[in-house]
C-alpha positions as a printed Julia matrix, in Angstrom:
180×3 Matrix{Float64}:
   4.6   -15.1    30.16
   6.56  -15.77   27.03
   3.57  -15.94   25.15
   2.87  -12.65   24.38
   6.48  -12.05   23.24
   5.95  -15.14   20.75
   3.18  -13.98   19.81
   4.51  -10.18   18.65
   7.64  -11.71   17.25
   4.94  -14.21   14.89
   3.43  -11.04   13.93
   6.08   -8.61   13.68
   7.6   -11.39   10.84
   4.33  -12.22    9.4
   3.87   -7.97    8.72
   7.03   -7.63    7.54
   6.79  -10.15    4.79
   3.37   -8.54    4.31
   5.05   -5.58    3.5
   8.08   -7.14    1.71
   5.73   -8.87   -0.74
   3.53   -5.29   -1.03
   6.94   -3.4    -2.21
   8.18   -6.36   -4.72
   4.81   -5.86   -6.44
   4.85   -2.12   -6.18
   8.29   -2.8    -7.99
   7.05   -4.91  -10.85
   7.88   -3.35  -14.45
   4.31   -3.48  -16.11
   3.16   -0.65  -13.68
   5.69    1.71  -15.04
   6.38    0.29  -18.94
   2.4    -0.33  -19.67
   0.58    1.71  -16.91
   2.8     4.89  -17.57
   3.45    4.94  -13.63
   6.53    7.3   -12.88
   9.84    5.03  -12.0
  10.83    7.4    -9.15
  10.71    8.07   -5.93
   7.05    9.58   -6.09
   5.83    6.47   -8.31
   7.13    3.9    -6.23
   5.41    5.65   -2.79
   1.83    6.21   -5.07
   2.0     2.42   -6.07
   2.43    1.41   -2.08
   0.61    3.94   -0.88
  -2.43    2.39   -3.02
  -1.51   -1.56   -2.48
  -1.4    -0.7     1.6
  -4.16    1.06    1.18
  -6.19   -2.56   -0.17
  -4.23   -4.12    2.81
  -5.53   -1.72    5.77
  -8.89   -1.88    4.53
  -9.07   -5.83    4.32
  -7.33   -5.39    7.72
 -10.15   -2.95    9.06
 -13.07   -5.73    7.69
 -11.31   -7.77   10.76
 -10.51   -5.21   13.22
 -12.99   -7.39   16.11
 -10.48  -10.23   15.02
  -7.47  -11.63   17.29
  -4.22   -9.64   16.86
  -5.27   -7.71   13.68
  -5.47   -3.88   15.48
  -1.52   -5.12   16.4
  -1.02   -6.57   13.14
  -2.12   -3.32   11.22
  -0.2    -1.23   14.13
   2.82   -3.2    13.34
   2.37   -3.08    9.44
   2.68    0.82    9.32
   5.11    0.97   11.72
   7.36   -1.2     9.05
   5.96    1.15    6.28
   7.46    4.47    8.09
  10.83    2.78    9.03
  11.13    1.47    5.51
  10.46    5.14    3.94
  12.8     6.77    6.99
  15.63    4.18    5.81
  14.73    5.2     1.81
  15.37    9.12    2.87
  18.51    8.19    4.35
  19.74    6.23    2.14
  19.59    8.69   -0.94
  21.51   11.2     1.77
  18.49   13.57    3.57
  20.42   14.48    7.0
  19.09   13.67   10.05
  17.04   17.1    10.61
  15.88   16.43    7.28
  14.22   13.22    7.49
  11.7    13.89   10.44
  10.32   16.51    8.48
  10.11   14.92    4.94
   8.21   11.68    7.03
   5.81   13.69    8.62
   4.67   15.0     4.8
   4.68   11.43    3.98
   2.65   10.5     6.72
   0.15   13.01    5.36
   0.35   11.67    1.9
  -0.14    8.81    2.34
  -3.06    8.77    5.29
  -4.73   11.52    2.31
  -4.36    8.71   -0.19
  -5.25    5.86    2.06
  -8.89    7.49    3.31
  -9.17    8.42   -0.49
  -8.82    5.18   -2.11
 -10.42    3.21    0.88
 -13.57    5.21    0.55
 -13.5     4.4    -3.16
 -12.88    0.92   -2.98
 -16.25   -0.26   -1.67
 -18.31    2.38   -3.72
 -16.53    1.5    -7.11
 -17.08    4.55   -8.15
 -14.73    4.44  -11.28
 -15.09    8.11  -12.52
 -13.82    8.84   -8.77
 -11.28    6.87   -8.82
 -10.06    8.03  -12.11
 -10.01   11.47  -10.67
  -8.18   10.44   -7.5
  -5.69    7.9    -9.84
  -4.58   11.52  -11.4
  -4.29   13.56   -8.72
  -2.0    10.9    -6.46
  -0.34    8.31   -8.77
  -0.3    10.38  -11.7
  -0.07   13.75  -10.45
  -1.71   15.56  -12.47
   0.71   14.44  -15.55
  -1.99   13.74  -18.45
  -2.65   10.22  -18.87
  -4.22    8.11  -21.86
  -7.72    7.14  -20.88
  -7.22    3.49  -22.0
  -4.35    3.13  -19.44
  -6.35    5.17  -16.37
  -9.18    2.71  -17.17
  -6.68   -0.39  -16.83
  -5.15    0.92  -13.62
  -9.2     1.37  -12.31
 -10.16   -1.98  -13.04
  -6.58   -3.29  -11.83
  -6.87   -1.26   -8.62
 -10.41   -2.85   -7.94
  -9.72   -6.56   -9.48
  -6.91   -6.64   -6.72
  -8.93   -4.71   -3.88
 -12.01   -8.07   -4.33
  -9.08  -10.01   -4.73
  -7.36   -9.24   -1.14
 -11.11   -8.97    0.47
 -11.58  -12.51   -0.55
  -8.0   -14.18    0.66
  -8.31  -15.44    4.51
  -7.46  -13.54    7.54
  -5.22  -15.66    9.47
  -3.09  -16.24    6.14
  -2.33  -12.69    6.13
  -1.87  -12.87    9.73
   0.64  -15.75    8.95
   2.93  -13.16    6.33
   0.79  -14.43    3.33
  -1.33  -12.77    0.85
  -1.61  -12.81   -3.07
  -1.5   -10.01   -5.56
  -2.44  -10.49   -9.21
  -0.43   -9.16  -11.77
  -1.36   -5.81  -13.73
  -2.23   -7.27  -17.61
  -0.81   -5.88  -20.38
């Protein structure tokens, strides 16, 4: 009987150091001093938005898997308490912050199908495209740097595919740094 509530505490910490370790690396200072990602708000969503995006998908390859449709449940549920908690902490009210979620929610399932669909056709023209319409938003962008954040977004996509399943579903997985 205590089992299953073992069981969803293992996995509500494992996804919640999934997502802690998603954040630090949407945090790290190349993306925004040599990849000319906006340090705001917006930039720091785009970057998570695309690194859950690799997540979910590696998640989806093992969707027949034990505990990974619960995993992946639990993961997003993290993702919108940790945004909710964001909008409240830089002071949106209480009507406020249902509101401004549920146009997260869309931006970020948008971005997720988006990238996802990209990842396995490596498409890198498309991705370029979708890279400045989400991350970028429409800002113009040097070439050279769109073309790093391509190959980064795709080095670390084969990267994740390749790690094992029940390490993730243990709270561990391995990002590689953007180069310079």
């Amino acid at each position: 009987m205590f089992g299953f509530l073992f069981n969803k505490k293992k996995l509500n910490n494992a996804a919640h150091n999934i997502f802690s370790i998603i954040i630090e690396h949407s945090r790290v200072i190349d993306f925004y001093e040599n990849y000319s990602v906006e340090d705001s708000l917006d930039g720091r969503f785009d970057l998570m938005s695309v690194h859950m995006a690799i997540v979910l998908k590696k998640l989806d390859h093992h969707k027949n898997f034990k505990d990974v449709p619960e995993f992946k449940r639990i993961l997003q549920e993290i993702m919108f308490d940790n945004l909710d908690l964001t909008l409240r902490e830089i002071g949106v009210g209480d009507l406020g912050v249902g509101k401004k979620i549920k146009v997260m929610a869309e931006a970020f399932y948008g971005r997720m199908i988006a990238y996802q669909n990209l990842f396995s056709s490596e498409n890198k023209d498309e991705m370029s495209n979708t890279l400045k319409r989400n991350l970028y938003r429409e800002k113009t962008i040097n070439e050279d740097i769109l073309k790093k954040m391509v190959s980064y977004i795709y080095q670390q996509y084969e990267l994740i595919i390749k790690q094992d399943i029940e390490k993730i579903l243990d709270g561990h997985i391995e990002f590689k740094l953007p180069s310079n």
